[in-house]
C-alpha positions as CSV (number, residue, x, y, z in Angstrom):
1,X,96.7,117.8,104.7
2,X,99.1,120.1,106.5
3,X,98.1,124.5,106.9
4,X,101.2,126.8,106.1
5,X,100.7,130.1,107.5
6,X,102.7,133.0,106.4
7,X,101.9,136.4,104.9
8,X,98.5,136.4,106.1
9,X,97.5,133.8,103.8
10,X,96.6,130.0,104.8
11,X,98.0,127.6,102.4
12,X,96.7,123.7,102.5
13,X,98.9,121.5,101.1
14,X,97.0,118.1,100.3
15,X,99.7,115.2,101.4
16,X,97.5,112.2,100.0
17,X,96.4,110.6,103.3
18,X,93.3,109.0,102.8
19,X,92.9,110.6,99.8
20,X,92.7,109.8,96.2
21,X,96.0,111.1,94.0
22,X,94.9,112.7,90.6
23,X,96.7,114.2,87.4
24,X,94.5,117.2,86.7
25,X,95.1,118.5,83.2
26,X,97.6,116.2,80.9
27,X,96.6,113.5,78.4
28,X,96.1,109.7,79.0
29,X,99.7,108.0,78.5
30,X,100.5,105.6,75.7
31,X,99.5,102.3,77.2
32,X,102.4,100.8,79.1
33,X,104.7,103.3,78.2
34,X,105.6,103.7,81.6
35,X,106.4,100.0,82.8
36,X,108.4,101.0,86.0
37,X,104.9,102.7,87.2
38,X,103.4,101.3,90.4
39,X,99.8,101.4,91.5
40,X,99.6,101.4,95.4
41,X,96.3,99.8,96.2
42,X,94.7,99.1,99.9
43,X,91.3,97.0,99.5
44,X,91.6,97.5,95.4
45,X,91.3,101.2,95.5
46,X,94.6,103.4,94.0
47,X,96.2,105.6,96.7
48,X,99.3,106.6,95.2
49,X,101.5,105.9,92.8
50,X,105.3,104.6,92.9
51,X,108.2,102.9,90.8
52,X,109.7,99.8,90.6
53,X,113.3,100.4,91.3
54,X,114.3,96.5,91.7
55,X,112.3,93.1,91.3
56,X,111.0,93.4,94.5
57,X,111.1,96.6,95.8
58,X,109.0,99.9,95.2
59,X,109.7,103.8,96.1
60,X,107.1,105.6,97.1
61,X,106.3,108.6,99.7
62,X,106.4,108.0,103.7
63,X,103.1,109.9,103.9
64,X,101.2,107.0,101.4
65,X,101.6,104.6,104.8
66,X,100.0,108.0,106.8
67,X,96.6,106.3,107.2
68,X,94.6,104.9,110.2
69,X,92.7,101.8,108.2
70,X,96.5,100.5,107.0
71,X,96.0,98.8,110.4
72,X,95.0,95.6,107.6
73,X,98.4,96.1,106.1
74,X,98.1,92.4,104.0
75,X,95.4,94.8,102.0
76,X,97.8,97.5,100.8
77,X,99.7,95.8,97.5
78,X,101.5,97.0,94.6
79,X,99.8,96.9,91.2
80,X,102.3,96.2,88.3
81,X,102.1,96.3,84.5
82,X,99.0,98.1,84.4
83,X,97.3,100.6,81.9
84,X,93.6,100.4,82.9
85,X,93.6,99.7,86.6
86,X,89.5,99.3,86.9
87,X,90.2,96.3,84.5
88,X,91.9,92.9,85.1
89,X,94.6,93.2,82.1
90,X,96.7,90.1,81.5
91,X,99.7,92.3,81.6
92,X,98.8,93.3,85.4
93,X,100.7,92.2,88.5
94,X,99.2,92.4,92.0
95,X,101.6,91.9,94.5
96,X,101.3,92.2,98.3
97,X,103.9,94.4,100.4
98,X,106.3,92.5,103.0
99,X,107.9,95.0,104.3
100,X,107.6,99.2,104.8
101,X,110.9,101.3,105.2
102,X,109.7,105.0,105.5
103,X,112.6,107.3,106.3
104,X,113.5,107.6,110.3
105,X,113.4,111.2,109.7
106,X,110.0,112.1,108.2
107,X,108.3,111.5,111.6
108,X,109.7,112.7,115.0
109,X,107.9,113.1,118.1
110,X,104.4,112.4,116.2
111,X,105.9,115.8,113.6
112,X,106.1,115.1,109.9
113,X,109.0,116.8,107.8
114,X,107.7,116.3,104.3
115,X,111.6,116.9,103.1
116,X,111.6,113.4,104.5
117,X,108.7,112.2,102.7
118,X,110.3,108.6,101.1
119,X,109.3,105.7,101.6
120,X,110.6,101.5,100.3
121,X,108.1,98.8,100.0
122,X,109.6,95.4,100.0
123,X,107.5,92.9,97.8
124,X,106.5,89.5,99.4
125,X,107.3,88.1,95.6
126,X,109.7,89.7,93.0
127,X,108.1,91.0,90.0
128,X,108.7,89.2,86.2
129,X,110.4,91.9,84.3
130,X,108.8,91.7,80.6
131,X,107.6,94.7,78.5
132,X,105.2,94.9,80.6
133,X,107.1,95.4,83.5
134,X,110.6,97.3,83.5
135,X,112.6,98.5,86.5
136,X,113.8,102.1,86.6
137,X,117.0,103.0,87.3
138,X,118.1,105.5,90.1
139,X,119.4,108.6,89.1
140,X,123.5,109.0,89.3
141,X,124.8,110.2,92.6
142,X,124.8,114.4,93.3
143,X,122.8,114.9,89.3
144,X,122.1,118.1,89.5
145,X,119.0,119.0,86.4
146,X,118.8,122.8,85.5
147,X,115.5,124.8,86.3
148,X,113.1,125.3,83.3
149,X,114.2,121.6,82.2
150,X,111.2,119.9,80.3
151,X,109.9,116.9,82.6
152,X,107.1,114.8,82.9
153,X,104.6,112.7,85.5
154,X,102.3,110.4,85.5
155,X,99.5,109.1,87.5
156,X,95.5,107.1,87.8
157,X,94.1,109.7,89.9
158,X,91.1,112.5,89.4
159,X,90.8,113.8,86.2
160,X,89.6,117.2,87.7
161,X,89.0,119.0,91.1
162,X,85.0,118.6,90.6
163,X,85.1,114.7,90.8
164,X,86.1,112.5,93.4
165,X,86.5,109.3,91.1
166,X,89.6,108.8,89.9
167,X,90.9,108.4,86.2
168,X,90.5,104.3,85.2
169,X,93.6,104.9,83.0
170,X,97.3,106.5,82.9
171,X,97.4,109.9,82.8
172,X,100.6,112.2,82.4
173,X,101.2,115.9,82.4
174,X,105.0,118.2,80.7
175,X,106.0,120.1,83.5
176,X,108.8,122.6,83.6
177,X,111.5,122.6,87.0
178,X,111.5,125.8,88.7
179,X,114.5,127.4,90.4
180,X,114.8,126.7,93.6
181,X,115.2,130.0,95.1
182,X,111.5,130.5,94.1
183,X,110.5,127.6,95.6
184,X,112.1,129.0,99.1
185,X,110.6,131.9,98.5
186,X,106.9,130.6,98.1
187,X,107.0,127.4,100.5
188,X,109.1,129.5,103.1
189,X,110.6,126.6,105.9
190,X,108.6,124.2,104.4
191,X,110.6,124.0,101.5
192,X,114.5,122.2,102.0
193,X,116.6,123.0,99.1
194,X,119.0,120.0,99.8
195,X,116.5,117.7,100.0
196,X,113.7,118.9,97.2
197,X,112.7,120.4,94.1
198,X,109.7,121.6,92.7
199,X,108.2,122.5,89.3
200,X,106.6,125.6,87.9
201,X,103.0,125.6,88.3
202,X,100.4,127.1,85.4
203,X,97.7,126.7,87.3
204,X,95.8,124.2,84.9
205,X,98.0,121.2,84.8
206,X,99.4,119.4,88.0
207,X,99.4,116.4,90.2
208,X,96.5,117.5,92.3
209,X,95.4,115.9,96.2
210,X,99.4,114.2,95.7
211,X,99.5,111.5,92.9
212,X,102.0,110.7,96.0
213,X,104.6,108.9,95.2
214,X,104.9,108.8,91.5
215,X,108.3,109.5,90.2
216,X,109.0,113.0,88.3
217,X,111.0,111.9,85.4
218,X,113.3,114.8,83.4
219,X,115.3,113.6,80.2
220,X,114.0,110.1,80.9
221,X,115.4,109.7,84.6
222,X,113.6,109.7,87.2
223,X,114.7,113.3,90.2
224,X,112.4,113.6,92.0
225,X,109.0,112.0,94.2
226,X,105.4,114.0,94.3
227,X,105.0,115.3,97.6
228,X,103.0,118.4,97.7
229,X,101.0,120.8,96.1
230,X,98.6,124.1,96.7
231,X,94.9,122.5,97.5
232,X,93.5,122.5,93.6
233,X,90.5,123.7,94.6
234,X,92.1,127.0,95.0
235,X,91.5,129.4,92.0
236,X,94.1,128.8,89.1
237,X,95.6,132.5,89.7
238,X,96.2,131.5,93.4
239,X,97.4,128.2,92.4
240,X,99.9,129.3,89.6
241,X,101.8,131.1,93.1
242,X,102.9,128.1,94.2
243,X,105.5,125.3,92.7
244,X,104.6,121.3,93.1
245,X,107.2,119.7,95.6
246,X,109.1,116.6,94.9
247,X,111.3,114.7,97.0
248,X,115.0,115.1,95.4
249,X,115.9,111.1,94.8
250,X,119.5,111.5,94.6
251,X,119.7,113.1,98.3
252,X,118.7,109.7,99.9
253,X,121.0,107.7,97.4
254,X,122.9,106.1,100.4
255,X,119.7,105.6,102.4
256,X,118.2,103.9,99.6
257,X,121.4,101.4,98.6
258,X,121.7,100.5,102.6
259,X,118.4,99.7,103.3
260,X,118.1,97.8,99.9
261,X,121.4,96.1,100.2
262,X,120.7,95.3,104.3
């Protein structure tokens, strides 16, 4: 969690560190609808969410690694192919992580940009594609998508702000992208137009405590990564103020294809 401070007003952003991700609001997703979907798990429990971009390797947010107890780093593994994650479905693959590549950038001199906030886990084993288990493509190089475009995201995490347990099953939520000019002018420094892109916020229906990680998908490709979002234990009139932040994919094309191809 990080405080913005502007216009006499404290804003918490939940970054999930430590902390369960949940789709608040939504409906539970057609079971394995969404076979590029990753379940990052340290010691079984979901932390965030993610997409398989290539047999063996996963994009996710820099901030999912953010944790003190990832010290036991042959714990955290990538959960394939899975619909129900509290069950052991045939169609699941658990896979440990070999190798974390967060962006050099998110984290200077011990100070997190969240504009930054992208992370690549290399698997120790490549994943068998079925349809089960699909990769996702990247998106095409400088795609710009229009504002008010109808999107969607996914995710296994609370099912609302009064319970910590999170949702057993996939969960996904239509949102709507918001201009970014708004999202300057709500998120102030913290927001970097070149780098991310947000969606309008209702006040009801989100990604709430992060659902870090998972991919924002608009006309079926995926634009951008969950990053941030007002703390959803604010009231929904407070909460409707402020646009979800996603990590624009296409900006780190290049970082992406290097560290992939190196």
């Amino acid at each position: 969690m990080f405080e913005c401070k502007y216009d006499n007003a404290v804003i918490y952003v939940f970054v999930t560190v430590g902390m369960e991700s949940g789709i608040i609001g939504g409906i539970e997703a057609k079971p394995h609808s969404r076979p590029y979907l990753a379940s990052l798990q340290h010691n079984g429990h979901h932390t965030c969410g993610g997409m398989l971009i290539k047999n063996d390797y996963v994009l996710t947010s820099a901030h999912c690694l953010n944790r003190n107890d990832f010290s036991g780093r042959s714990h955290f593994e990538v959960v394939l192919g899975a619909h129900n994650i509290s069950q052991k479905e045939e169609s699941q693959q658990r896979i440990q992580v070999k190798q974390y590549m967060r962006h050099p950038l998110f984290e200077v001199n011990n100070e997190k940009d969240y504009s930054y906030d992208i992370m690549l886990l290399k698997l120790k084993t490549k994943a068998k594609l079925n349809k089960f288990v699909k990769i996702m493509g990247l998106p095409k190089k400088n795609g710009k998508t229009p504002a008010l475009v109808k999107c969607s995201i996914a995710g296994w995490g609370i099912i609302n702000k009064h319970e910590e347990k999170p949702s057993s099953v996939l969960r996904e939520i239509i949102l709507k992208l918001q201009f970014s000019i708004e999202c300057s002018h709500k998120w102030k420094h913290w927001f970097n137009s070149e780098r991310n892109i947000c969606s309008v916020s209702n006040g009801k229906d989100g990604f709430c405590k992060g659902d870090s990680g998972s991919p924002l998908l608009c006309n079926s490709k995926p634009v951008g990564i969950a990053t941030y979002t007002l703390n959803c234990t604010e009231n929904i009139e407070e909460r409707k103020k402020y646009p979800a932040v996603y990590v624009k994919i296409s900006s780190f094309l290049p970082w992406i294809k290097k560290k992939i191809k190196g």
